[in-house]
Structures are given as structure tokens and as C-alpha cells.
VOZA-362269 format. One record per residue (C-alpha): x, y, z. Coordinates in steps of 0.001 Angstrom, whole numbers, plus 500000, padded with zeros to 6 digits. Layout:
XYZ
...
This chain:
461285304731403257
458717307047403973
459655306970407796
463245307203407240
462123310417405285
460394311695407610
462220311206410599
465392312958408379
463027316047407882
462730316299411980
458884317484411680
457249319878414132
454123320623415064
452977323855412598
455540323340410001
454817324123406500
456078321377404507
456569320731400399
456813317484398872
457909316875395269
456199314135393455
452561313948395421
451858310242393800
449450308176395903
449145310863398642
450252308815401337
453396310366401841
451593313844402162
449138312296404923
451650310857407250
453428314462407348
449844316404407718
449590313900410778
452941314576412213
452633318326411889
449134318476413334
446379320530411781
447994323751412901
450666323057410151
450197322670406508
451265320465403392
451612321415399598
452344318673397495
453378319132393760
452751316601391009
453548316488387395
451172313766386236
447771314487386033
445780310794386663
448379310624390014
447233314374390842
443402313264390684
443814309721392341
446127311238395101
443044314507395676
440818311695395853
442509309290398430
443234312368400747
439402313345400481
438398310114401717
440990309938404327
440224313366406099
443266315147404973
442159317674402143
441739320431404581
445374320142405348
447094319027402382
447016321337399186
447551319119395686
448762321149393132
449928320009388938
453321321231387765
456554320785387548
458001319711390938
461838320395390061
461203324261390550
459511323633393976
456192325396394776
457172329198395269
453415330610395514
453468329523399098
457300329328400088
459401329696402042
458961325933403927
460422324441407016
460992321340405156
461196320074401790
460898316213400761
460997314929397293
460570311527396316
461539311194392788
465687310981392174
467304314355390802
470529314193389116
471751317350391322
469803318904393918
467515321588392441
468734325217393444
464879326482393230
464208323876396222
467093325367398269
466027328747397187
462595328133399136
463718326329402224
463501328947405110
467532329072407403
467596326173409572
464982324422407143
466113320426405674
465539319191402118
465530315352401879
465924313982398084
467222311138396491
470147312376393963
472348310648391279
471392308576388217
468142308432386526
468534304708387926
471376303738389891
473667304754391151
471255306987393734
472020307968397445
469347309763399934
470541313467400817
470027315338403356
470745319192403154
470580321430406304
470267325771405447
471875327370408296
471106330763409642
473179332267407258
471979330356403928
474558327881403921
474331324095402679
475273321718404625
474794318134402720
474888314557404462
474645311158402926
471848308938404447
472785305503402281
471968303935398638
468268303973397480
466271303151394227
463652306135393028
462270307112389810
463640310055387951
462294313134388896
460943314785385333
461374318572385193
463324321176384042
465649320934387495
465683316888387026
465887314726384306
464661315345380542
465098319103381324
């Protein structure tokens, strides 16, 4: 899933990237490799022992000096350090959040799993044209947790 993810964000070289819902920190390493050290990753995650676990795992796998870990509430994005070129989010989101599409720079792509806190879900992709438009495509069925926030569920 990860791949799939990040193939659908079409990463560059120097792109500023946000994921929602930092967990392990893998995710945020295999984009910090794909964008090369000339780009940069913030990652946003509500629960604390994940937040410490995940600062620790990209210590010890070389990656802190391009991947920022911040606590908070991942449903309203990251907007100290937007606009991105892409936004991921790995946690399921009854709608897509408009704070995410607020901060994705035209021509940027949003990935996120959307529908029920369990099923059904479906993996979106979203496209913001030069002119700020949406444009939204189904990538198939998929099984996330809820994403907890005031954007996603329990808010």
C-alpha cells in the first residue's frame, strides 16, 4: 500500500511533502528517499507513544535530518510549513478535509483513504489544477483506521 501511495503522489526530486498519521515512520522514510535530500518531509501525528517511537526509528535510520515529526491533529494538515507538492494521509476520513486541499500548492495531489470509519473505504486521489480546481479519481477499495480529528472522525 505504501507503494501504490506513493507512486499515486508522482514524487519528485525536491518536493515538499505532508503525511497525515506519521505512525511507525516508515511511510515518511520511503518518501524522504524518493524526494532526495534536496526535498523535505513533515509528518503529523496525533498519538504521542507513535510520535516518539516513529522520531526514534527515523533517528536510527538516517532520516531525521529530512523528515520533521510533529504532534497534533492531522485532519487540519500542517499549515506552519504549507503549501506542499503532495499530501498523503494514511488514516480513512469520512470526507476529504478542506484544510488539506487548502495547503496543496496548483498542480499538487492529495492521496487519502475516504468513507466509513470501517468499511465501506475507497483510496482517492485528488489533483489541484492551476486554477484551484479538484479533480477526484477513485484508485479501488481499501481497509484504514479512522483518521481522529476535528476534519475526520470523532470531530
Amino acid at each position: 500500500m505504501v507503494a501504490i501511495m506513493n507512486e499515486a503522489l508522482e514524487l519528485r526530486i525536491g518536493n515538499k511533502v505532508l503525511e497525515v498519521g506519521g505512525g511507525s515512520g516508515y511511510h515518511a522514510a520511503t518518501i524522504a528517499e524518493q524526494i532526495g535530500p534536496q526535498g523535505r518531509v513533515y509528518t503529523i501525528e496525533l498519538v504521542l507513544d507513535l510520535v516518539k517511537a516513529a522520531r526514534s526509528n527515523l533517528e536510527k535510520a538516517g532520516y531525521s535530518d529530512r523528515v520533521t515529526l510533529v504532534q497534533g491533529d492531522g485532519s487540519l494538515g500542517y499549515p506552519a510549513r504549507a503549501p506542499y507538492d503532495s499530501i498523503v494521509v494514511t488514516a480513512a476520513a469520512p470526507k476529504i478535509p478542506q484544510p488539506l486541499l487548502g495547503q496543496l500548492v496548483p498542480g499538487g495531489i492529495l492521496v487519502i483513504p475516504v468513507g466509513g470509519r470501517l468499511f465501506p473505504q475507497e483510496l482517492v486521489r485528488v489533483r489541484k489544477d492551476e486554477k484551484g480546481r479538484i479533480e477526484r479519481a477513485s484508485m479501488g477499495g481499501v481497509a484504514f483506521v479512522p483518521l481522529i480529528g476535528k476534519e475526520g472522525f470523532d470531530g
